[in-house]
VEXKE-187819 format. One record per residue (C-alpha): residue number from 1; residue in one letter; x, y, z. Coordinates in nm, 4 decimals. Layout:
<rs>
- seq | type | east | north | up
- NUM | a | X | Y | Z
...
</rs>
This chain:
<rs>
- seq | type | east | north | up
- 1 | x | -0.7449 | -0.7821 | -3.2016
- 2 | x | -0.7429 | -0.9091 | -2.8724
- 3 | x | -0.4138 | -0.8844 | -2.7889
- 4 | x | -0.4583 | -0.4851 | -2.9120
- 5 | x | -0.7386 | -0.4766 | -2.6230
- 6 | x | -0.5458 | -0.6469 | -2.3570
- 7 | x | -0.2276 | -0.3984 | -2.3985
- 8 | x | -0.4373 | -0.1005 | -2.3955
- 9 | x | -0.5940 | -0.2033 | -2.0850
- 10 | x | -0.2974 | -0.2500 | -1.8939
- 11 | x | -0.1646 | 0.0552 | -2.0007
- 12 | x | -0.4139 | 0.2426 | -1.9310
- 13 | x | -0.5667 | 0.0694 | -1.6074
- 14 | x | -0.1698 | 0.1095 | -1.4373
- 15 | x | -0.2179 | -0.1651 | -1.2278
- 16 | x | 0.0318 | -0.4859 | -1.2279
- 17 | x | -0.1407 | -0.8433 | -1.2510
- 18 | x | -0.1684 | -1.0301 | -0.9147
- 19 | x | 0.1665 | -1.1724 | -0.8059
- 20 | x | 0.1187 | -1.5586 | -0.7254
- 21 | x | 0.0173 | -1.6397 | -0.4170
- 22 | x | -0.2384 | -1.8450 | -0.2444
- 23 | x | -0.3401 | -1.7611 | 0.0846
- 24 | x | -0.2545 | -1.9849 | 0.3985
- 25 | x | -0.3554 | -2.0297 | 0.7088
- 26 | x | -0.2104 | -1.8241 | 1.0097
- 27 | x | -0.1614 | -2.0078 | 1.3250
- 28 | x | -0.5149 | -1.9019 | 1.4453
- 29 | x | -0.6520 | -2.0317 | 1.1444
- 30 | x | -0.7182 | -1.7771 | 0.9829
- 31 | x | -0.6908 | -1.7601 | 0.5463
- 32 | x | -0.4129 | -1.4832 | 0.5135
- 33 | x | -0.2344 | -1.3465 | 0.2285
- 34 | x | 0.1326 | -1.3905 | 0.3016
- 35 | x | 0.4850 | -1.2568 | 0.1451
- 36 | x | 0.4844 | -1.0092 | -0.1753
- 37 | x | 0.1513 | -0.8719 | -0.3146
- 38 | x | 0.0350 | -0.6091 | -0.4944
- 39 | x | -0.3140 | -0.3583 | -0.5352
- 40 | x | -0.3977 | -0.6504 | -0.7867
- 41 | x | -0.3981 | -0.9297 | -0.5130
- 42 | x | -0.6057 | -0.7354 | -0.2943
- 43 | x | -0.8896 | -0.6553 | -0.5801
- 44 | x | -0.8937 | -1.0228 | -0.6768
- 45 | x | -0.8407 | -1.2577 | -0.3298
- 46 | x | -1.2016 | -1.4259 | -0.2449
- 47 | x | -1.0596 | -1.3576 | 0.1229
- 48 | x | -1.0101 | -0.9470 | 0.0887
- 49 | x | -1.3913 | -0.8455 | 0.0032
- 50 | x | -1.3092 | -0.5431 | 0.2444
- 51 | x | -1.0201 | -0.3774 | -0.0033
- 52 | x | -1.2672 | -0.3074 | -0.2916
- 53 | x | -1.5917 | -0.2062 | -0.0149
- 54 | x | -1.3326 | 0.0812 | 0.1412
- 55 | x | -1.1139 | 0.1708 | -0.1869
- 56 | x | -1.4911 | 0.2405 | -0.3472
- 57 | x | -1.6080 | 0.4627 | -0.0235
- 58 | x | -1.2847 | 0.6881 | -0.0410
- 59 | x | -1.3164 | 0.9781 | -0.2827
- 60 | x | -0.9931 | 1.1994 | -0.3380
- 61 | x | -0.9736 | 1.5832 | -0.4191
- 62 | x | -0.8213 | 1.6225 | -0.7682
- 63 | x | -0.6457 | 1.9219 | -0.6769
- 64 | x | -0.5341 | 1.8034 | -0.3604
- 65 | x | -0.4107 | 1.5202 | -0.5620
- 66 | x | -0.2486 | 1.7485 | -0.8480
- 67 | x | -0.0885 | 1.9978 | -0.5814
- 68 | x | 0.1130 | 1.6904 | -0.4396
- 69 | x | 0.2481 | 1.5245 | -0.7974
- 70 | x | 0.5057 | 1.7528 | -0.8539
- 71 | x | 0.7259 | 1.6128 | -0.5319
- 72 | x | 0.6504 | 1.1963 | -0.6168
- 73 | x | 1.0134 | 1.2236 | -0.8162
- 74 | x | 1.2250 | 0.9463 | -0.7098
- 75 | x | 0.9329 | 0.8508 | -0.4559
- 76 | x | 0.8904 | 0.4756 | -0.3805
- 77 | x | 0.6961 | 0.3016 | -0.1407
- 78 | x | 0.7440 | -0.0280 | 0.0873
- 79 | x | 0.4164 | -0.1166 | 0.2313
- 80 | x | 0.3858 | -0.3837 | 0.5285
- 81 | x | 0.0262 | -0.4900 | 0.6258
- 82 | x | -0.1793 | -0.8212 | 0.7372
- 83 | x | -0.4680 | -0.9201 | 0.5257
- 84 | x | -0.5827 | -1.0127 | 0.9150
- 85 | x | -0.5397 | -0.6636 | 1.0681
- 86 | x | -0.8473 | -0.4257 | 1.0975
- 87 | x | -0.6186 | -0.1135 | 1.0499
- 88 | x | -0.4258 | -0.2327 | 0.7341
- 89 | x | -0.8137 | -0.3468 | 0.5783
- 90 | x | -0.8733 | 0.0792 | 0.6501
- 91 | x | -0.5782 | 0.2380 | 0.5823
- 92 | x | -0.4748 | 0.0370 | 0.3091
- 93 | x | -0.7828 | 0.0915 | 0.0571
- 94 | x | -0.6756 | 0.4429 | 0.1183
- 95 | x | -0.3286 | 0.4482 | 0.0538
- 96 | x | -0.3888 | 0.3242 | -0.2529
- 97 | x | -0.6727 | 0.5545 | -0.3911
- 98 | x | -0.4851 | 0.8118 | -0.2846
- 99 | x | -0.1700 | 0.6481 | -0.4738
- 100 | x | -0.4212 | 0.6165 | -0.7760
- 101 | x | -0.5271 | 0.9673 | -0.7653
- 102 | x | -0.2000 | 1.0474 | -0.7934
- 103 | x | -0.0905 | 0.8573 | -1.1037
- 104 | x | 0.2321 | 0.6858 | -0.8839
- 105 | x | 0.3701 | 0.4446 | -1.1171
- 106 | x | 0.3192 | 0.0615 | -0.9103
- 107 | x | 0.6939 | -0.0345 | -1.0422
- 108 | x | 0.7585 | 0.1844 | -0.7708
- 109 | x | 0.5587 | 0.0439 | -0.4997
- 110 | x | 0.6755 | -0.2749 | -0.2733
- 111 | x | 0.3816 | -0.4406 | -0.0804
- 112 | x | 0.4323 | -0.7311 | 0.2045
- 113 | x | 0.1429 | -0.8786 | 0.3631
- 114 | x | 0.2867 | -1.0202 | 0.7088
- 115 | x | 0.1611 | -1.2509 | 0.9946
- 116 | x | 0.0442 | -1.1676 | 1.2987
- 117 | x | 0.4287 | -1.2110 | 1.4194
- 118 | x | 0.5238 | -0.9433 | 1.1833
- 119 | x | 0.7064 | -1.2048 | 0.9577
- 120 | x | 0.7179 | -1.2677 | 0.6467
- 121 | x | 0.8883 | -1.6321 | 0.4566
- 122 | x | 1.1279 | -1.4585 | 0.2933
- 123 | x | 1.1688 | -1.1659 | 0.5539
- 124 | x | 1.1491 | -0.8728 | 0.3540
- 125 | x | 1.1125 | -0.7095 | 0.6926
- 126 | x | 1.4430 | -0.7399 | 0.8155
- 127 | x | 1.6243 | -0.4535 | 0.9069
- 128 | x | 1.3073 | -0.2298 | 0.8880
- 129 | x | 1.1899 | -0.2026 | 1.2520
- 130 | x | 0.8311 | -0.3022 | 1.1080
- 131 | x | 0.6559 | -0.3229 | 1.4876
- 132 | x | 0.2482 | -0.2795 | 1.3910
- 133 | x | 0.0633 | -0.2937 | 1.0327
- 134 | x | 0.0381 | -0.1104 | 0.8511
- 135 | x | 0.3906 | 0.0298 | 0.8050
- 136 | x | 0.4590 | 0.2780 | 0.4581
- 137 | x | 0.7948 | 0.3336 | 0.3910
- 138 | x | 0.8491 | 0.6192 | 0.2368
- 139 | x | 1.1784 | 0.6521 | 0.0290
- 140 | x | 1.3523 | 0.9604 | -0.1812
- 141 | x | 1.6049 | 0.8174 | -0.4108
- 142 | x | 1.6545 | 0.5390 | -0.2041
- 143 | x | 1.6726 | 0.6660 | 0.1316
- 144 | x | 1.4084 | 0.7146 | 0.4028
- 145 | x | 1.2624 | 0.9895 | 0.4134
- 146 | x | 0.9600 | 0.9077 | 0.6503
- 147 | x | 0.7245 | 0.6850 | 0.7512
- 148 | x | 0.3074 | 0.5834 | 0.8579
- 149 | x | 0.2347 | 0.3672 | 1.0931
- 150 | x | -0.0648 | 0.1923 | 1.1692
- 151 | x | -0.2380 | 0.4937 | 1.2652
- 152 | x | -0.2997 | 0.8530 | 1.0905
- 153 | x | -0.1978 | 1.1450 | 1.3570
- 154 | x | -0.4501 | 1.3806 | 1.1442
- 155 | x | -0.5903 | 1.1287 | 0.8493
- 156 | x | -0.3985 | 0.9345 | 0.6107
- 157 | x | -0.4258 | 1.2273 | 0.3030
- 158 | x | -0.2871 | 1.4831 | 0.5352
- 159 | x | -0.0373 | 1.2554 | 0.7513
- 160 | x | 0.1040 | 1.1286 | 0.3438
- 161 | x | 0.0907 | 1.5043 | 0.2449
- 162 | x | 0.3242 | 1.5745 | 0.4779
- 163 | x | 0.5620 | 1.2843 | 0.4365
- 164 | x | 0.5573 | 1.3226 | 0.0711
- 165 | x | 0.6191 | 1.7109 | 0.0731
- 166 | x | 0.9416 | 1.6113 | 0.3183
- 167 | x | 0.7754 | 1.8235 | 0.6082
- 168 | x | 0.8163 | 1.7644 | 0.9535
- 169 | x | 0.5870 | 1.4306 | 1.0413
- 170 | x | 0.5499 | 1.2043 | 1.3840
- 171 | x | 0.3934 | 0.8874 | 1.3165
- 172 | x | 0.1713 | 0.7555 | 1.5914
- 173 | x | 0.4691 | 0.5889 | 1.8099
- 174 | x | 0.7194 | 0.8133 | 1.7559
</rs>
C-alpha cells in the first residue's frame, strides 16, 4: 500500500527527487548550492527559503499557459543560476511555475547552480558563453534556438513566450 501511494505521487506531482548535493561555502562564505540541481533541490535546501516564498506569489494564466503547449515539442531547457544571486532567487521561482503551468516534462530540463565566478566543478558551462545568472537555454531538437538572461526585456512570461514560439527575441545584453 505504500509503495501504491508513493508511485502515484510522483507521477502525478512531475517533479524529480532532489539530486545529491550539499551546499558549500563560496569564497565569501556564503552556503551555496553548487553543480547539478533540480526544482526539487530548491523546494527542499534549508538555505533557499526564497524559491518556495516567490514560486507561491506567481500565479499563471491557464490559457496563456495552454496557448503556448502546443510549440514545447522537442523543447529542452539548460538553466544556469547562483543560489547567491538576487536575480536567479526572482526569475527562477518563475521560470519554473511557468514551466509547471505548462506541464514541461523535468527529464527535459538541465539546471546548474554556479559560483559567483560563473563556474561550476564539473563545468557544465563550458562552451556556453554563460556571462550573468540566470542564463535559460533554450533548445529545439537539440539546437539553440534562444536564450534569457538575467533580466526580462518585457517580463519573464512574455520574454519565454517569445523564445518558445521561435519569434524574434533580444535578451538584455544582446
Amino acid at each position: 500500500m505504500i509503495s501504491f501511494v508513493i508511485i502515484l505521487f510522483s507521477c502525478s506531482s512531475n517533479l524529480p527527487a532532489p539530486i545529491k548535493t550539499k551546499p558549500v561555502e563560496s569564497t565569501d562564505g556564503e552556503m551555496i548550492l553548487l553543480g547539478a540541481i533540480n526544482q526539487a533541490n530548491l523546494i527542499t535546501a534549508e538555505i533557499t527559503p526564497w524559491f518556495n516564498s516567490e514560486y507561491d506569489r506567481i500565479s499563471i494564466d491557464p490559457q496563456w499557459a495552454d496557448s503556448l503547449k502546443p510549440f514545447l515539442d522537442g523543447l529542452s531547457i539548460k538553466i544556469f543560476m547562483g543560489t547567491w544571486c538576487e536575480d536567479s532567487q526572482r526569475e527562477v521561482p518563475h521560470l519554473f511555475k511557468i514551466l509547471n503551468a505548462l506541464d514541461v516534462d523535468h527529464r527535459n530540463l538541465e539546471m546548474y547552480a554556479m559560483t559567483a565566478e560563473k563556474t561550476t566543478p564539473s563545468n557544465f558551462e563550458k562552451g556556453l558563453n554563460i556571462t550573468n545568472v540566470p542564463t535559460f537555454i533554450f533548445y529545439k531538437n537539440g539546437n539553440e534556438m534562444n536564450r534569457f538572461v538575467e533580466l526580462p526585456v518585457e517580463n519573464l512570461a512574455q520574454d519565454l513566450a517569445k523564445i518558445i514560439k521561435g519569434e524574434t527575441y533580444h535578451h538584455s545584453y544582446k
